[in-house]
C-alpha positions, 0 to 999 in steps of 0.5 A: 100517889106522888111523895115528897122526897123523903129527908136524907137522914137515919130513921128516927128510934121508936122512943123518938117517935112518942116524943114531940120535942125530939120528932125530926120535923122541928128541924125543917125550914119553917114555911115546910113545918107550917105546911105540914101541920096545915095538911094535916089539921084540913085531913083531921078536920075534913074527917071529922066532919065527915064522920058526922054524916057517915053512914057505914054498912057492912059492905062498906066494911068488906070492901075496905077489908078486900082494898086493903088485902089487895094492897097488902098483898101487891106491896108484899110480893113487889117489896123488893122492887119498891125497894131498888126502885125507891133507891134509884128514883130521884124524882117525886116517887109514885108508889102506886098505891092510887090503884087501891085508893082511888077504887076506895074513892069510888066505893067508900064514904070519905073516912073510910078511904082515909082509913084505907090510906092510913093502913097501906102508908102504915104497912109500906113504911114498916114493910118496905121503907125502913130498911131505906133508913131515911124516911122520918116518921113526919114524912110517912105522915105527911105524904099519907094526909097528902094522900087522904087531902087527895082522896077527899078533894076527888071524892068531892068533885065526884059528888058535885057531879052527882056521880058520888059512887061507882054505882052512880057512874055505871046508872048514869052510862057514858055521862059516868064514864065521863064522870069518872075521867074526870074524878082521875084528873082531879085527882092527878092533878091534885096529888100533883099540886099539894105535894110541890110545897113538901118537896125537898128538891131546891131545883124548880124545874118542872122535871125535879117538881113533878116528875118526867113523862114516865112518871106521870104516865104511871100514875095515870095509869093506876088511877085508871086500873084503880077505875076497872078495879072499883067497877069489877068489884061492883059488877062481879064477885070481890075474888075479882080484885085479884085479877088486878095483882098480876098486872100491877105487878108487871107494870111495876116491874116493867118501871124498875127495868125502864128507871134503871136504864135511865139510872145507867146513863144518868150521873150518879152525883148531878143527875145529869146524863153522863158519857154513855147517854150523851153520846147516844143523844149526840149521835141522833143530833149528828144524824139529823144534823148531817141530813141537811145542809143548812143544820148545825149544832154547837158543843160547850166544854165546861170546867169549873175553875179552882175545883180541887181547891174547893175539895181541899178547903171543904172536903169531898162530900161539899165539893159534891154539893158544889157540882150538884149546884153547878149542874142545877144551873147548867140544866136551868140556863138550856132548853129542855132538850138541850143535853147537859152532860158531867164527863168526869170530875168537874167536866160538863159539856151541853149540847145544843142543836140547832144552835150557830155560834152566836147564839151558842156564845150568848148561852155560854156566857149565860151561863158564866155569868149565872154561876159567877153570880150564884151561891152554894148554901151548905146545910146542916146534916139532916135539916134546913139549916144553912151553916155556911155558903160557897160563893165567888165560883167561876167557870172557863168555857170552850165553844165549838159548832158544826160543821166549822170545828168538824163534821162528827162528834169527836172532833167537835169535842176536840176543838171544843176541849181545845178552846176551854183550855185556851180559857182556861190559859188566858185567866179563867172566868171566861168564854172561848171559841174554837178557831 
């Protein structure tokens, strides 16, 4: 299930916690507050009404005990994996517990999922979260009623198709196969909606809004083992669901291994890629490149002028919120497949290929022109406060294409480097391309 990113502050104090007016939501910016109550009033509602007109058996309540041992069980032996992983992760987070609530989906009444979710929420914020020390009550909360809102909106797609439980879907042969496909897009879908307004990443790209390719593979994933676990506890005995903890342990640690080979040619301030990885993405454009004639790429050196002044006037921790920003907009201002990279310091450079110079002069002064006219809102700690706002930045560029400035990546960055110190000479604030 996708989260909204947790807040980046100390967890609250139990005291805090039976105390409203001290509870950390109330410091959220108010349009986040109103959205949060909003879910949760609909969840509370929605169970309410289903309440009414819940019909539980004894089985129902085995199968709620056996989902909920089961996701125990899986969050126990892979704590420490969720832990590292939560700790490099800096996209919405899947905690993979879709697994379990979606079988709950297929083979609980509504109130009874909503009561699976609740548990397994509960278990992973006292078991697993709290040594993060950065998950307030309100966000444990929160992501769980987005979680419950999900559970209810695919059970009540499954039911308008008359597929209302698993054992509809195995009655109805491939008309419930099909039934039950799209219960998981429902689902996938919906999780992946409700949670945009929760999150708080202040970059709307679609990436930092729902994620990357491997996550969303993930969750479909679990949404589908969560299927073959609804269908084997029907089909055979309940001991079947252990089949499942072997698996979903591997896949996530298979996760862990593939996030932190992503986290070691990421760029621990900007996110962007650093050294290591942009030069394997440049080494492939260049190979490419070399194999036509008529291919090019160009290379933008970057600096962001008076930086040390920002440190000095600011301190440290704001300059890092000034290279997060400019690197925000650097990321906004290319394609997708651009490769934004920091070199060190206040150093970026992009790649672009397939770009000549005049179309690489006209993504650099964009680009100027954008950090020129942005601002950098300071926040206060914990909150959606602004205190104050950074303005009046600047960047100097250095522009360089291949094959012109040379026929490899070294001696484009070169000539590249070259221009951005000629920008940097001649006034800062400007575009310069290499002779």
């Amino acid at each position: 299930m996708n989260e909204a990113n947790p807040a980046p502050r100390a967890a609250v104090s139990l005291r805090a916690v039976f105390s409203p007016a001290q509870w950390a939501l109330w410091s959220q910016r108010p349009r986040f507050v109103v959205y949060c109550l909003t879910i949760e009033s609909v969840v509370v509602v929605a169970t309410m009404i289903y309440i009414r007109a819940m019909v539980v058996s004894s089985h129902h309540v085995i199968i709620l005990a056996t989902l909920l041992g089961l996701g125990v069980l899986q969050a126990e032996l892979g704590r420490t994996v969720e832990r590292v992983r939560r700790r490099v992760n800096g996209t919405p987070h899947i905690n993979m517990t879709s697994v379990w609530t979606f079988a709950g989906v297929l083979l609980l009444p509504p109130p009874l999922v909503g009561a699976l979710v609740a548990s397994l929420y509960l278990h992973l914020a006292v078991r697993s979260w709290y040594r993060l020390r950065r998950v307030p009550a309100y966000r444990t909360v929160f992501n769980g009623a987005l979680a419950i809102l999900t559970c209810y909106v695919a059970h009540g797609a499954l039911a308008i198709m008359q597929i209302p439980t698993i054992d509809a879907a195995i009655d109805a042969e491939w008309a419930g196969v099909g039934a039950v496909g799209v219960g998981i897009l429902i689902y996938f879908v919906t999780g992946a909606i409700v949670v945009v307004p929760g999150l708080r990443t202040r970059s709307r790209t679609l990436r930092a809004l729902f994620g990357g390719w491997g996550e969303n593979g993930l969750e479909l994933a679990t949404l589908c083992l969560g299927a073959l676990l609804g269908l084997a506890l029907t089909t055979m005995t309940l001991a079947a669901g252990l089949l499942i903890i072997p698996p979903m342990l591997m896949l996530h640690r298979q996760v862990l291994i593939r996030q932190l080979e992503a986290a070691a040619a990421r760029d621990d301030k900007t996110g962007l890629w650093n050294t290591r990885g942009w030069h394997s993405i440049a080494a492939g454009v260049l190979t490419k490149a070399e194999r036509s004639t008529r291919s090019t790429f160009c290379l933008l050196m970057i600096d962001i002028d008076f930086f040390k002044k920002i440190n000095d006037t600011y301190g440290h921790l704001i300059g890092d919120l000034v290279l997060k920003a400019v690197a925000n907009q650097l990321s906004d201002s290319v394609r997708d497949y651009d490769a934004v990279a920091r070199f060190g310091g206040e150093e970026f450079v992009v790649l672009l290929p397939d770009v000549d110079e005049i179309d690489g002069l006209a993504v650099a002064e964009r680009i100027r022109t954008r950090v020129e006219q942005m601002t950098v809102p300071i926040y206060e700690d914990g909150s959606d406060v602004i205190v104050t706002t950074i303005d009046k930045l600047s960047v100097s560029i250095g522009v360089a294409v291949y094959p012109t400035a040379g026929n490899a990546i070294q001696p484009v960055l070169q000539a590249a480097d070259r221009a951005l110190l000629d920008a940097k000479q001649a006034g800062r604030n400007r575009v310069v391309v290499a002779a």
